[in-house]
C-alpha positions in Angstrom: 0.0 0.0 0.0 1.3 3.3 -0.9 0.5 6.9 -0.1 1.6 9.4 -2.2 1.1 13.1 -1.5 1.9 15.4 -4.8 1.4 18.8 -6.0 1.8 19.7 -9.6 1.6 23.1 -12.2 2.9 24.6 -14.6 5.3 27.8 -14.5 5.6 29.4 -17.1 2.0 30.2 -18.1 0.7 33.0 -16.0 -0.6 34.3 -12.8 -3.7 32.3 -12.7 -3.0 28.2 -12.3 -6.6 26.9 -11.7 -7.7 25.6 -15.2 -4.0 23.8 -14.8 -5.0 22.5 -11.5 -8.7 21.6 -12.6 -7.2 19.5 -15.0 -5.2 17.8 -12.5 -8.2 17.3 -10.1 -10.5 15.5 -13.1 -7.5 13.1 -14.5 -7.5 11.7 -10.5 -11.0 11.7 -9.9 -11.8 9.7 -13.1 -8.8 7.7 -12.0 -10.8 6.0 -9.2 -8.0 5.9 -7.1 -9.2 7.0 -3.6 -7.9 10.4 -2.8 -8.0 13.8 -0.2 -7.4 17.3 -1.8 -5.5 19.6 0.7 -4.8 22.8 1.4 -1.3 22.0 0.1 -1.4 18.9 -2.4 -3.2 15.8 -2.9 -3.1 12.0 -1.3 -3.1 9.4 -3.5 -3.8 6.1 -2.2 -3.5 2.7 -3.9 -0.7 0.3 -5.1 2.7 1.6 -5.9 1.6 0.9 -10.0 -1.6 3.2 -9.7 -0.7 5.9 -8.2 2.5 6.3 -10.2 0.2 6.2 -13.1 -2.0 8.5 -12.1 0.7 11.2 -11.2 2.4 10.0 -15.0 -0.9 11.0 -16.5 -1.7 14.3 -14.9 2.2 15.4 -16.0 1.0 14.0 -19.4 -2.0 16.3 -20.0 0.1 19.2 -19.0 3.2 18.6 -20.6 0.7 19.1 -23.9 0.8 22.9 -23.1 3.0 23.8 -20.3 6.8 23.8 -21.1 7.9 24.0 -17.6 6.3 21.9 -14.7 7.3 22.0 -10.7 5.8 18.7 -9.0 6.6 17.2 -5.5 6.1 14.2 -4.7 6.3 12.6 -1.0 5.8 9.1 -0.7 5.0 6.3 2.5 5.3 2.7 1.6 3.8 0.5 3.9 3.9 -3.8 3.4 
């Protein structure tokens, strides 16, 4: 079981980062991977394979538009 806790957007493309993030927010909620939004990032929670996936398709749909992406990841493996 893994949780992952990431944040992710773009840098380069303005003040404004919310139709960044919205996009974000859709790709894991139609993920079905359970998950808590916070203040400060999002938890991801699921195998090691799924969440990695989902964190490989949000960078996906932004690397589309967005030359320049910060993300952080922090993860807590647990057997």
């Amino acid at each position: 079981m893994v949780l992952l806790e990431f944040s992710m957007f773009p840098t380069t493309v303005g003040e404004s980062k919310s139709a960044y993030v919205a996009r974000i927010i859709d790709i894991i909620d139609r993920s079905g991977v359970t998950y808590q939004l916070t203040p400060m990032g999002t938890i991801l929670e699921g195998e090691w394979s799924e969440v990695m996936g989902v964190v490989t398709a949000c960078f996906e749909a932004l690397k589309a538009d967005c030359p320049r992406i910060s993300t952080q990841l922090k993860v807590d493996y647990r057997a």
